[in-house]
N, C-alpha and C positions, 0 to 999 in steps of 0.2 A: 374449289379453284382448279382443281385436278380437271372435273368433269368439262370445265369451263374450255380447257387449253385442248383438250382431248377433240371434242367438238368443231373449236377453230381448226385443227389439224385433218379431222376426217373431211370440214367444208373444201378447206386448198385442195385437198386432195382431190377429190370429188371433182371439185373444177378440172384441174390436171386431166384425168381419166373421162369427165366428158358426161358422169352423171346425170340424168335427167331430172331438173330442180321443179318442171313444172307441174302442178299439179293434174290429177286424173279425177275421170270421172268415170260413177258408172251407168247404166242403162238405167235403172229406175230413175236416175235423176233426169236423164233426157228424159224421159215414158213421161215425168211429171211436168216437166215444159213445155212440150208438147201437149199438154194438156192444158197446161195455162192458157198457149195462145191459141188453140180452139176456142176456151171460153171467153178470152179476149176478144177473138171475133166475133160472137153475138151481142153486138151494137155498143160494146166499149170505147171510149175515149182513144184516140188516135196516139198517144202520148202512152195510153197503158199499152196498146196494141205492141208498140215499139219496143219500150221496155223487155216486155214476154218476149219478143223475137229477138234479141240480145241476148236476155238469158240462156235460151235456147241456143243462137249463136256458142253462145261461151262454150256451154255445154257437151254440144258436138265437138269444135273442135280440141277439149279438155279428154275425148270420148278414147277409150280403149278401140273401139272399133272402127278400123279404117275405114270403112263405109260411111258411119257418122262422120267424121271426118270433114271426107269430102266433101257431104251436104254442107256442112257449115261452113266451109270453106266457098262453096255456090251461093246458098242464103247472102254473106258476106260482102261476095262481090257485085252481086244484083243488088245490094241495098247501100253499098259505097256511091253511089252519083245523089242516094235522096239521103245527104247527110246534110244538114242546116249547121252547123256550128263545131270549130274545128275538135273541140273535147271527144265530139261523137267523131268525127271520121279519124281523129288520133286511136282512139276505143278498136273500131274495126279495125284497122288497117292492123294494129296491136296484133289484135284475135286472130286476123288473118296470118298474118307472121307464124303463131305459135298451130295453126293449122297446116300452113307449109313446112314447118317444121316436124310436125308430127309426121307427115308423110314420106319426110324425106327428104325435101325439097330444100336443103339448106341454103344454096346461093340465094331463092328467090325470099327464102324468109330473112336473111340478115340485108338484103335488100329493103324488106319492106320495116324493118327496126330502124334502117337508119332514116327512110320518108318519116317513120313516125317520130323520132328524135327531132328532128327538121324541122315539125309541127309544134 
């Protein structure tokens, strides 16, 4: 029960001070989705193709390195107009939040949290 209370207190806290809740990633996990959607693109299903470039997406902008980042951040916004159903452009727009975020970009990311609320 101790560990229990301990925990709720460390989370407030955390929020308070500004803690970063989101999850990271590292390079071999990009290195391996990027690998995926290579082999996605020799003659896979349009539907798999997307999937692998989301993951990817997520990936980057989840990425320690700000370089990856940004790509995913680019990937994201080029593939936001070919979004068919709003689940998926909720999805990006999501990603893309927690990519401006990474960066820094805090007004344009709670920006794009409240479009995807919206949604």
């Amino acid at each position: 029960m101790d560990a229990k209370i301990g925990n709720f207190f460390e989370s407030v806290g955390n929020f308070f001070i500004g803690v970063d809740q989101i999850p990271w990633c590292d390079s071999d996990i990009v290195t391996g989705c990027e690998r995926e959607v290579a082999e996605a693109g020799k003659g896979s299903s349009d539907e798999l193709k997307n999937e692998c470039i989301m993951r990817l997406s997520w990936a980057l902008v989840h990425s320690r390195r700000p370089e990856d980042v940004q790509r995913g951040i680019a990937m994201l916004e080029t593939s936001l107009g070919g979004s068919n159903s709003p689940l998926q452009m909720r999805e990006k727009i999501y990603l893309l939040a927690v990519g401006y975020y990474r960066s820094g970009d805090y007004a344009r990311s709670r920006q794009l949290v409240d479009s995807c609320l919206n949604l």
